[in-house]
C-alpha positions as CSV (number, residue, x, y, z in Angstrom):
1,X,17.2,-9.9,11.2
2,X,21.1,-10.2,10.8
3,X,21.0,-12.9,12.8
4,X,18.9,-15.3,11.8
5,X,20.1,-13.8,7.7
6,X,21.1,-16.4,5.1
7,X,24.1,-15.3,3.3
8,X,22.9,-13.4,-0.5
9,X,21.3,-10.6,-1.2
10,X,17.8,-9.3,-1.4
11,X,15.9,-6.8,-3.8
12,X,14.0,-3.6,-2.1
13,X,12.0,-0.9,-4.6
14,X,12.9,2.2,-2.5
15,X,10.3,5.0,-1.8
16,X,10.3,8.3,0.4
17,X,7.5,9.6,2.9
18,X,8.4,12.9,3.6
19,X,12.6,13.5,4.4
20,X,13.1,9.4,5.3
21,X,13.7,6.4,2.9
22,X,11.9,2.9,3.1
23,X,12.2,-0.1,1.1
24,X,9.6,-2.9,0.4
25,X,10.9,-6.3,-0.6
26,X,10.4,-6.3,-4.4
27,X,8.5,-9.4,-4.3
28,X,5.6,-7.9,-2.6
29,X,5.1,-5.6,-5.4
30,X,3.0,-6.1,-7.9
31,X,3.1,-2.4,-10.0
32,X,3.5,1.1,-9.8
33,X,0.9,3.7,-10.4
34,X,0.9,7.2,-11.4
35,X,-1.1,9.3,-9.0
36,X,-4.6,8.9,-10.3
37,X,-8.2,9.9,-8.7
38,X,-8.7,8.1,-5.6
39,X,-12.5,7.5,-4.5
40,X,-12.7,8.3,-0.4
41,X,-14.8,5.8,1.4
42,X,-17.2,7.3,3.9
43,X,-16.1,6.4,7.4
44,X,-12.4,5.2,7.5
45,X,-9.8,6.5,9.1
46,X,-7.7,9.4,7.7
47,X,-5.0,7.6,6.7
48,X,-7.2,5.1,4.1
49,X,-7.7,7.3,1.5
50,X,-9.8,5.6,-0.5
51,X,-9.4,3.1,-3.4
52,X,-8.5,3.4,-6.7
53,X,-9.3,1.4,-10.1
54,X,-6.4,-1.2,-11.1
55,X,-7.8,-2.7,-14.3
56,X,-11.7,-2.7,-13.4
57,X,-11.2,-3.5,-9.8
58,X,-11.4,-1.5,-6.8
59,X,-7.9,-1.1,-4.7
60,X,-8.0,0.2,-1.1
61,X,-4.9,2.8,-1.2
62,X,-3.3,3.7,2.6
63,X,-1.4,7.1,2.6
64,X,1.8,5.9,4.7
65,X,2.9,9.0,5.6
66,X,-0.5,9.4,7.5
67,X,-0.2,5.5,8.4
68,X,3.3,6.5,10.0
69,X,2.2,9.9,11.5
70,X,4.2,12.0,9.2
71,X,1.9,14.2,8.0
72,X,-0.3,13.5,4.6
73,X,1.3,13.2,1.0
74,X,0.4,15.7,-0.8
75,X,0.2,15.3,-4.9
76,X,2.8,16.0,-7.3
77,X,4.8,14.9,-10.4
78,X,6.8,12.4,-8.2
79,X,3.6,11.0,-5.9
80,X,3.1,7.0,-6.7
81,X,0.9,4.6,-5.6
82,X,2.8,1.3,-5.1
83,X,0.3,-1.5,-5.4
84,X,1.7,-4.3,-3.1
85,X,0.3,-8.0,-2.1
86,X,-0.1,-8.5,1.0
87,X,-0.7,-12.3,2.8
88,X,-2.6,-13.1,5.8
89,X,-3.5,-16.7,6.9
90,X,-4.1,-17.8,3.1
91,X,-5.5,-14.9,1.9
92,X,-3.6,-12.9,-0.7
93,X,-5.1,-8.9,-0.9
94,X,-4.0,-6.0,-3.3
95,X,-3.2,-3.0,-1.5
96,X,-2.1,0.5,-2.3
97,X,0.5,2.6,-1.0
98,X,0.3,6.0,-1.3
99,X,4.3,7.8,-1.4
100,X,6.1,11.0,-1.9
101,X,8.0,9.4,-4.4
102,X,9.9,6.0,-5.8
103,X,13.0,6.0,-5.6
104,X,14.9,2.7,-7.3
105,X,15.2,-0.7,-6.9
106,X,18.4,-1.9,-4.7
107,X,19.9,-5.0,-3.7
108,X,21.2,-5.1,-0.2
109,X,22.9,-8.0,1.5
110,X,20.6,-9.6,4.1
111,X,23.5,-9.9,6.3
112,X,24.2,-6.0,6.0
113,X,20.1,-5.7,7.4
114,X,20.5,-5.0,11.5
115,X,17.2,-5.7,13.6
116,X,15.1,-2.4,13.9
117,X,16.5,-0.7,17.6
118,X,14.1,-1.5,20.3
119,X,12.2,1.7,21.3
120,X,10.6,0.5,24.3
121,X,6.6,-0.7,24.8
122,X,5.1,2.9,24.2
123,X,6.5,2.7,20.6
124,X,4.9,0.4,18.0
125,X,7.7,-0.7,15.3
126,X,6.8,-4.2,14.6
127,X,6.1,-3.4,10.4
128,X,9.9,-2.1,10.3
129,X,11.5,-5.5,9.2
130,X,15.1,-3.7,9.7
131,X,17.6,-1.0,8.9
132,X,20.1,-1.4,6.0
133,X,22.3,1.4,5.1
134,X,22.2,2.9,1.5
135,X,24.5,5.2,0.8
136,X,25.0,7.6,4.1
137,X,21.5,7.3,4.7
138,X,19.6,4.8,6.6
139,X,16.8,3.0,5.0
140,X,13.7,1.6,7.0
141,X,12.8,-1.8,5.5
142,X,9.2,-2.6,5.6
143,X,7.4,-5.2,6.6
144,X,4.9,-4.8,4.0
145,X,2.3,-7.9,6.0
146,X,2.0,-5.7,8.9
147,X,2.1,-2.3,7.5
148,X,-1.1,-3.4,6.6
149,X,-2.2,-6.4,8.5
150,X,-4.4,-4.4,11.0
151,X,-8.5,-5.3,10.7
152,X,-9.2,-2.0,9.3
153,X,-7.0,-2.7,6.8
154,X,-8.3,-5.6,5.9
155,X,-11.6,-5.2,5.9
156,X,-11.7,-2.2,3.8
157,X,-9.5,-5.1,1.4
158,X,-12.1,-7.1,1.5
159,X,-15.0,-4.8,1.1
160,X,-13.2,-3.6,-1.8
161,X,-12.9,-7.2,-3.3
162,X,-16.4,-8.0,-2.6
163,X,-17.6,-4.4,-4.3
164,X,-15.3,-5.4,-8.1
165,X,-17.4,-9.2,-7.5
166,X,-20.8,-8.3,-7.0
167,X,-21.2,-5.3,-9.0
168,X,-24.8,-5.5,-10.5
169,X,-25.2,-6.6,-14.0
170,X,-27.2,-3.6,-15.6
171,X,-30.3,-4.5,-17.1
172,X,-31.8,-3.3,-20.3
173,X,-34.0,0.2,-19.9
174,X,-37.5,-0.5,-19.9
175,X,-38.3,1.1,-23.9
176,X,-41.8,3.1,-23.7
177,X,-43.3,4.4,-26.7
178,X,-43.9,8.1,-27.5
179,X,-47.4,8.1,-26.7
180,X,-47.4,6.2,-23.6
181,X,-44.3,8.8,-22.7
182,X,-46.7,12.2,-22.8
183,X,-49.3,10.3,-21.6
């Protein structure tokens, strides 16, 4: 990523999974949630925890500590869900991302962003966009397009954004009168 930087700077809202920081180019983020209820979906995998209601509409919500394989977030005063857009082809999708905690927003020079390390074939680390350095810690920056780009992903997207279109319009109860009702 250094390389091919432009000279400036770039905004990241930082969030922690577990011990490790990561940071998600502000842009992609839409808003950030309190923990609230999240409604599990029947036969997804253990990191898609469910989906959760943003303003009347379903939101699929992925625990990225699961995601990551770094255990499951557990709730507490500090647990968020970051709801994030997220592009593919021309298709724009609302996702959320369940975290230990947010941190801040930070602007980091792009040119200060070094490519993530190779790790070798066995190891999949093509959603880490690069490593900046805040502080004396290092901080993962997310690609937030692949974190969730795989067709799990966006399927349960879409079957969440088909579920807030086609909710039924509830008729009117059928009235019966007393008689008919003991009848």
């Amino acid at each position: 990523m250094a390389q091919d930087a432009q000279f400036g700077s770039q905004r990241f809202l930082t969030l922690t999974l577990g011990e490790e920081l990561f940071a998600i180019d502000i842009f992609s983020v839409r808003e950030i949630l309190d923990y609230t209820d999240i409604t599990r979906i029947p036969q997804t995998p253990e990191y898609m925890r469910g989906v959760v209601n943003v303003r009347g509409n379903a939101v699929p919500v992925v625990d990225l500590r699961m995601k990551f394989g770094l255990g499951r977030v557990e709730r507490t005063l500090n647990t968020r869900i970051v709801i994030v857009e997220i592009k593919k082809d021309d298709t724009l999708s609302v996702m959320g991302a369940l975290a230990d905690s947010v941190k801040e927003v930070l602007e980091l020079e792009t040119d200060r962003i070094d490519p993530p390390p190779r790790m070798g074939a066995a190891v999949r680390a093509d959603f880490i966009r690069g490593i900046g350095k805040h502080g004396d810690r290092f901080l993962l920056v997310l690609d937030v397009d692949k974190v969730f780009s795989s067709d799990e992903i966006q399927d349960l997207s879409r079957l969440a954004d088909t579920d807030a279109e086609a909710k039924p319009v509830p008729q009117p109860a059928e009235t019966v009168s007393d008689e008919e009702f003991f009848r």
